[in-house]
C-alpha positions in Angstrom: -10.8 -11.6 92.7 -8.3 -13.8 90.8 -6.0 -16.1 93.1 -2.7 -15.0 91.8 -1.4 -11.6 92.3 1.6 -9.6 90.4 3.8 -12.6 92.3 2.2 -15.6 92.8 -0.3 -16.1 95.6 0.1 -14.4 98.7 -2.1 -13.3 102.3 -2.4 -14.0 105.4 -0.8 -17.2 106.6 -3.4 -18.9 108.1 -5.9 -16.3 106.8 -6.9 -16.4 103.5 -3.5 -18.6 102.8 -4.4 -21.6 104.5 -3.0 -25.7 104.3 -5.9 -26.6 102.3 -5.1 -24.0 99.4 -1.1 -24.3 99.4 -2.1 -28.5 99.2 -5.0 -27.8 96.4 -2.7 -25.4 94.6 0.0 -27.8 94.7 -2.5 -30.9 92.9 -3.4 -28.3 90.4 -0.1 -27.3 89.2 0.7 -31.3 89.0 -2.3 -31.0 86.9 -1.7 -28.3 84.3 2.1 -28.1 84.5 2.4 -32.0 83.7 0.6 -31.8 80.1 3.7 -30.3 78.0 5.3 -32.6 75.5 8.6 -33.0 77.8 6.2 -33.4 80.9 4.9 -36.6 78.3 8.1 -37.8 77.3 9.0 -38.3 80.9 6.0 -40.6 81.8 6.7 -42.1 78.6 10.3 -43.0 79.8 8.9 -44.2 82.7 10.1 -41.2 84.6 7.7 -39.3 87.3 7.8 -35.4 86.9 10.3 -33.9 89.2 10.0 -30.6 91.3 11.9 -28.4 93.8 10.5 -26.6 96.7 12.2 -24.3 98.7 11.1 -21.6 101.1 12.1 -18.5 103.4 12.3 -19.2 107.0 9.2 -17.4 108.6 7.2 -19.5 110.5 4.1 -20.6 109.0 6.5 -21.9 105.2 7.1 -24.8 107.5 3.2 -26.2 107.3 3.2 -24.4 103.8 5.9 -25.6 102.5 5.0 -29.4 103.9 1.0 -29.5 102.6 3.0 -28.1 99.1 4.9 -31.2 98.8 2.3 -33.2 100.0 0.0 -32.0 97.2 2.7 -32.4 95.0 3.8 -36.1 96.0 0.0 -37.3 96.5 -0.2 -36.4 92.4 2.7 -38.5 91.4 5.4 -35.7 91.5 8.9 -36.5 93.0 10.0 -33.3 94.9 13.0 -32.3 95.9 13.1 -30.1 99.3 15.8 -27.8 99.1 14.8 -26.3 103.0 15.4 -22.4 103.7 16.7 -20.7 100.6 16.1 -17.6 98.4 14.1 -17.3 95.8 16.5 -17.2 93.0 18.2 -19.7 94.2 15.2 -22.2 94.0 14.8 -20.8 90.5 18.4 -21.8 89.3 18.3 -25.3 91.3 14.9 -26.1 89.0 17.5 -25.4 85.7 20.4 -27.0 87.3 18.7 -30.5 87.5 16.3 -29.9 84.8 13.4 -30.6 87.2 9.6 -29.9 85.2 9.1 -26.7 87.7 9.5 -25.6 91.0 7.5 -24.1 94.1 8.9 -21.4 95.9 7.2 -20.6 99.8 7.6 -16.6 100.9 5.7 -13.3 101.2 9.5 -11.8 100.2 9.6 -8.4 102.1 6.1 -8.5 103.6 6.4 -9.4 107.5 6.2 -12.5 109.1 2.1 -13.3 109.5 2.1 -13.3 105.5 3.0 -16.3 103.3 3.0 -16.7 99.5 3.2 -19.4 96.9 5.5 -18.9 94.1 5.6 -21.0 91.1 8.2 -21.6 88.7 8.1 -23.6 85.1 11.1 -25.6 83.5 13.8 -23.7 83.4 13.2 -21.4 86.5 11.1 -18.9 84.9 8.1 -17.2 85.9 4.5 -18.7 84.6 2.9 -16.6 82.2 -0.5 -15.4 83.3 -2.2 -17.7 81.2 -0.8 -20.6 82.9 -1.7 -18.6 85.8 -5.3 -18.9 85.3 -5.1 -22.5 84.0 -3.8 -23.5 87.4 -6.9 -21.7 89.4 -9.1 -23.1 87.1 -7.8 -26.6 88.0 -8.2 -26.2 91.3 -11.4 -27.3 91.6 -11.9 -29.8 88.8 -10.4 -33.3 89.6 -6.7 -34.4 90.6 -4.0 -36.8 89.8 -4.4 -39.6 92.4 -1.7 -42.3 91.5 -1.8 -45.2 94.1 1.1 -48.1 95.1 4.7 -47.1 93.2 3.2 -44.3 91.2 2.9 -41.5 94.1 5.8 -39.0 94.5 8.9 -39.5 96.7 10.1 -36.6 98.7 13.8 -36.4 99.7 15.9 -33.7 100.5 18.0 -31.6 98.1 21.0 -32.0 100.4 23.8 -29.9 98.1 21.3 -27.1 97.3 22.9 -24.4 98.7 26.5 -25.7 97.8 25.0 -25.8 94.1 23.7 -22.4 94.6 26.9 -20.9 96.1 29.3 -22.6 93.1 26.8 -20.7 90.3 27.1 -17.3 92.0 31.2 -17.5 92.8 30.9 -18.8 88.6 29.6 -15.5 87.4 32.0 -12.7 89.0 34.3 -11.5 86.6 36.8 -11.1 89.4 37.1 -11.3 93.4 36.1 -8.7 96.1 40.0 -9.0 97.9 40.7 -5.9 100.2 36.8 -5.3 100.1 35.0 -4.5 103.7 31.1 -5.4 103.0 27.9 -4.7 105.6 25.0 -7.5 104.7 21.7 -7.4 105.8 20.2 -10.3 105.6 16.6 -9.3 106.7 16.4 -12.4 109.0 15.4 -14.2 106.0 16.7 -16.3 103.2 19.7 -15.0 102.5 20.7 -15.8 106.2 23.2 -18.4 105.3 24.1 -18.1 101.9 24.8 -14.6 101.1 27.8 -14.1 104.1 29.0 -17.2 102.7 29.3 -16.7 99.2 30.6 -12.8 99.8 33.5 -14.4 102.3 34.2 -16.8 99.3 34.5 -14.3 97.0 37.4 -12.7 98.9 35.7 -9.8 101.2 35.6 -8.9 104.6 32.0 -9.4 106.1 30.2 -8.0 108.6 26.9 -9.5 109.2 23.4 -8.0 110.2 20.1 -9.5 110.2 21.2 -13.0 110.3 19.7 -14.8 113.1 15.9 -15.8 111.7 13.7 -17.1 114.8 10.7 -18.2 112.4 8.8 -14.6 113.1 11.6 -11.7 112.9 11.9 -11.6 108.7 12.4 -7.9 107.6 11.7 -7.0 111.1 13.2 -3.5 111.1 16.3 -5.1 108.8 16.6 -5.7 105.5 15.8 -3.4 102.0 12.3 -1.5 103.8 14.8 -0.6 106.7 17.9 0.8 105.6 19.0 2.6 108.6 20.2 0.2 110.3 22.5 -0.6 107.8 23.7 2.6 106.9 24.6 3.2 111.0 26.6 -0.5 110.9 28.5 0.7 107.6 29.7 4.3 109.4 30.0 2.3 112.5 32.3 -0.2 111.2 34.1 1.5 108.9 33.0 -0.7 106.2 33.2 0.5 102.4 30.0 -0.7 101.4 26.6 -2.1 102.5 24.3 -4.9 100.8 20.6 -5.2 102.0 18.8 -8.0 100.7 15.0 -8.6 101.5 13.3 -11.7 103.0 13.9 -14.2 100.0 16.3 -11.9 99.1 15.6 -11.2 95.1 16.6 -7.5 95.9 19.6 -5.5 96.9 20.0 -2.3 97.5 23.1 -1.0 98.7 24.7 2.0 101.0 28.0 3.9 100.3 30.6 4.0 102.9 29.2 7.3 104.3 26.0 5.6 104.8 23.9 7.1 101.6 21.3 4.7 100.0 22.2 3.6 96.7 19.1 2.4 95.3 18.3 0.1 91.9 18.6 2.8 89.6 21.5 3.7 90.6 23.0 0.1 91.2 21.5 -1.0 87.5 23.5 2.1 85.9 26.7 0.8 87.4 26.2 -2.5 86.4 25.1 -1.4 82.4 28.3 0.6 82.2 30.5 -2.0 83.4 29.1 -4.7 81.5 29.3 -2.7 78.3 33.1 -1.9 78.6 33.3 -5.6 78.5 31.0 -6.2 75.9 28.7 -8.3 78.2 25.6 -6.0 77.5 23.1 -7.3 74.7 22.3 -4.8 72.3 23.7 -1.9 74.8 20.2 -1.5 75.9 19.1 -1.4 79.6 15.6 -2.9 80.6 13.6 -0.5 83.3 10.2 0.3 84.5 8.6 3.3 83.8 9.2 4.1 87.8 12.8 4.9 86.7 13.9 8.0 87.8 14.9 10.5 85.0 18.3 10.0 86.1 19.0 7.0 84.6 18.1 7.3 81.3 20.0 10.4 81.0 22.9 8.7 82.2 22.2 5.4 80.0 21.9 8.2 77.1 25.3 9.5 78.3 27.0 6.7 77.5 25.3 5.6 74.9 23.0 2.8 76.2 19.4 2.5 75.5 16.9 1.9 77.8 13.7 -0.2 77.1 10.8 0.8 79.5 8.1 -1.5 80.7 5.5 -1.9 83.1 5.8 -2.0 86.8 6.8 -5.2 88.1 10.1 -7.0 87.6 8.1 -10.2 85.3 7.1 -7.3 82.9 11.0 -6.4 82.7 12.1 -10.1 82.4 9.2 -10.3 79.7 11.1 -7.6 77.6 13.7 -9.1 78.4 13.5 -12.5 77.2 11.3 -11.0 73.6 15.0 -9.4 73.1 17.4 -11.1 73.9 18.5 -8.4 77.2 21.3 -9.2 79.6 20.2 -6.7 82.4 17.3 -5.0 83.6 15.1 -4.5 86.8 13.5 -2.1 88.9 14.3 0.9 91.2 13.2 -1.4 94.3 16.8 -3.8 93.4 15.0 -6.3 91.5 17.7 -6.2 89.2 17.7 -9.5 86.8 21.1 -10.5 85.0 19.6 -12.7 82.5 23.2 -14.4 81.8 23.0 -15.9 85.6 19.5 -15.9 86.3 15.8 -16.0 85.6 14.6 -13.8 88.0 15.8 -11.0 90.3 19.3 -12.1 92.3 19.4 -10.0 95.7 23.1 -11.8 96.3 24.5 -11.8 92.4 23.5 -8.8 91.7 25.4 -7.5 95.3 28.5 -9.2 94.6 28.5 -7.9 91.1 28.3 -4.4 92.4 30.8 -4.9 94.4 33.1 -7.0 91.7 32.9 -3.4 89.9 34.2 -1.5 93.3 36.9 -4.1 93.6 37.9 -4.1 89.7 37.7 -0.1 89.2 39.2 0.7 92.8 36.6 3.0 93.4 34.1 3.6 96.0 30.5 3.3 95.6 29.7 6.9 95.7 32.2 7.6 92.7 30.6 4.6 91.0 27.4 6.1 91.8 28.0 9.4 90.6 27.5 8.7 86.7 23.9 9.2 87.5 22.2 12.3 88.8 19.2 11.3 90.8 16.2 13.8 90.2 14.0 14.6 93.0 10.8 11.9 92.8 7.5 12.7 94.7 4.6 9.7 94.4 1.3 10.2 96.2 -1.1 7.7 96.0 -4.4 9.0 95.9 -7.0 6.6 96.9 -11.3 6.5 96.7 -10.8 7.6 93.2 -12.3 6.0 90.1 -9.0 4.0 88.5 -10.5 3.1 85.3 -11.3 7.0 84.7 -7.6 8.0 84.6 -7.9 9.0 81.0 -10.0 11.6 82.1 -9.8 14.4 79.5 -9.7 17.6 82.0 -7.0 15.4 84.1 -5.1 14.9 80.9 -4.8 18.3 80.7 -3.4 18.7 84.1 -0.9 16.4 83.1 0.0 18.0 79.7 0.2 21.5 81.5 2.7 19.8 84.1 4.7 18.4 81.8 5.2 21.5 79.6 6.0 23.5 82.3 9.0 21.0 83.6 9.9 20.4 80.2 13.3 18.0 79.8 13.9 18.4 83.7 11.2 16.5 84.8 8.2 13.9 84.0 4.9 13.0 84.7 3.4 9.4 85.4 -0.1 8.7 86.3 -0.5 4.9 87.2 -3.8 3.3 88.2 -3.3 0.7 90.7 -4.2 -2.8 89.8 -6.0 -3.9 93.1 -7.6 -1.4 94.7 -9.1 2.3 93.9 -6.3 4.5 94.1 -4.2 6.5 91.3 -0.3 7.0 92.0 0.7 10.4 91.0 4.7 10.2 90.1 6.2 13.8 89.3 10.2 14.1 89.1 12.0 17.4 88.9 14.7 19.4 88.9 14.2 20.4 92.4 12.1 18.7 95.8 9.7 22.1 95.9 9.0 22.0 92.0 8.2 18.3 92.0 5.7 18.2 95.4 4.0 21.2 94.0 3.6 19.6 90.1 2.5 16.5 92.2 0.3 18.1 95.6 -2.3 19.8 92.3 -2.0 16.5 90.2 -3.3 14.9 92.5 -6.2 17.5 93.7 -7.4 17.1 90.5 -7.6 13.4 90.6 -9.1 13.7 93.8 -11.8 16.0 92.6 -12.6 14.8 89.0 -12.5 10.6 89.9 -13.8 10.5 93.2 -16.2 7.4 93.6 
């Protein structure tokens, strides 16, 4: 089974994700990720290759995070430790000093006993899966051992999050004054920054999920637990809530009555805004085909097209980047503003939404409203025979299903890339129609691919 996953490496801290790897990953990126012609030029200049590091603030990204830079260092690499930040914010610090590429330590919104590496080229964009496999490959072939003045220095990135802060204040188009806000930090990276950027901005914070202990991240808080939120906003009296996950590159949000406003929703809000002020590229929208329905009707209503990709938000910044797209992301709130960031922004893209709230003087549910969300059943059925998906009787099925829900409804049929199951996605007009389209989908998946 390959080494890297959809994003990055990631298991069991201490399991499968031990010391050894995060150190022999780190020598092997040194490795492949110091051959490019700028990567050259540097050595040439008599300059060592530069990297950032960063990580979330479970427990075990402390020995992670430590045998990264040692790997790193040991290979001639001077690293920069920015300490606990999120994700995207280790992305825009390995732009904002031109470092070669970055490492980033989390499991994002998996709990605390799992870790992950993340890596990030120049520029603080994802590696391409070629690169990918490059790395693994160089894992076990031999390493760059510079001795005496050569190795790497490791010092710490002491304005990191100040640099951070200052980019995201940068990109509102206007301040969040008169603005009560909920955030939920998940006990994870957004711990610090995120209640300090939103107080910045002008709004009145109430905080949640802010006190990481190392082993509570996304512990009942954060974007898989939106309850808790949605009782503090009612409870408060707040007018919105912001739920970001453990390296918090997703938001999702609540309105003031405590409904979920998910990343459809949030990314539809965001398109229409940014085309009234001529900040959307092409009017087009960047999505995965786990989109509800909803939204590209109401991208159609206002005349916005919407590209669809894969699942997973480095498909969408793909597109993205091959068109020159301002916005996309996914219905989970990996929503990527491609004029601010290389990745998905869990903090930008909350102070954004509520930039729009603030400039419209409306509440998130009015906001909200421009998109009708249609009733989504998934059922993941597993033991089944992925690769046989093409099936033609289960085709059938699925042409029968989509006739009979016509424009009011869609099909999606999605093998899983790790393990034997097939996710049966039906959305309809009503809850009944689409968990009866989706309950005999998936019997006949169950009955014509079963292993």
């Amino acid at each position: 089974m390959p080494l890297f996953g959809t994003d990055g490496v990631r298991g069991l801290a201490n399991g499968p994700l031990t010391a050894d790897l995060a150190l022999s990953l780190a020598q092997a990126t040194a490795v492949v990720l110091g051959q490019g012609r700028s990567a050259e030029a540097r050595r040439a200049a008599g300059r060592r290759l530069t990297a950032v590091v960063a990580r979330d603030p479970r427990v075990s990204g402390e020995f992670l995070s430590a045998a990264v830079e040692a790997g790193l260092a040991s290979s001639g690499v001077d690293v920069f430790d920015a300490g606990v930040l999120p994700t995207p914010a280790a992305a825009y610090l390995i732009a904002d000093i031109d470092a070669d590429f970055g490492v980033m330590v989390s499991a994002s919104h998996n709990p605390a006993p799992d870790n992950g590496i993340k890596i990030f080229a120049r520029g603080g964009v994802k590696l391409p899966d070629i690169v990918e496999a490059r790395i693994e490959a160089a894992i076990d072939a031999p390493k760059l051992q510079p001795t005496g003045g050569a190795v790497g220095r490791i010092r710490r990135f002491a304005d990191a999050e100040d640099r951070y802060v200052v980019h995201l204040l940068g990109s509102l188009p206007n301040r969040l004054d008169g603005l009560h806000v909920v955030l939920d930090c998940a006990h994870g990276a957004a711990s610090g920054v995120s209640p300090e950027t939103f107080r910045d901005a002008g709004a009145r914070v109430t905080v949640i999920g802010a006190d990481p202990d190392g082993i509570n991240i996304n512990d009942g808080v954060g974007s898989t637990h939106l309850d808790v939120l949605s009782k503090k906003v009612v409870e408060v009296g707040a007018d919105v809530g912001i739920a970001h996950d453990g390296d918090a590159d997703r938001c999702l949000a609540v309105d003031a009555t405590g409904t979920v406003v998910d990343g459809d929703q949030i990314m539809a809000i965001l398109a229409v805004a940014m085309k009234e002020r001529g900040a959307l590229a092409d009017n087009t929208l960047v999505a995965t085909v786990m989109s509800n329905l909803g939204l590209h009707r109401a991208m159609s209503d206002h005349g916005i097209h919407v590209e669809t990709t894969a699942v997973g938000d480095r498909y969408v910044l793909e597109r993205m980047t091959e068109g020159g797209f301002s916005l996309g992301g996914e219905q989970s709130g990996h929503v990527i503003m491609s004029d601010f960031a290389t990745t998905g922004d869990g903090v930008l893209t909350g102070l954004h939404l509520v930039a729009e709230m603030a400039r419209t003087g409306k509440t998130l549910a009015e906001l909200a409203s421009i998109m009708t969300v249609y009733p989504q059943v998934l059922i993941n059925v597993r033991g089944v025979d992925r690769t046989r998906v093409g099936d033609e009787i289960v085709q059938d099925a699925v042409a029968r299903a989509s006739a009979e829900l016509g424009l009011s409804g869609r099909v999606l049929l999605r093998p899983s890339g790790t393990e034997e199951m097939v996710r049966v996605m039906v959305e309809a007009a009503s809850e009944d129609e689409a968990h009866r389209h989706a309950d005999g989908l998936a019997d006949v998946v169950r009955e014509r691919l079963a292993l």
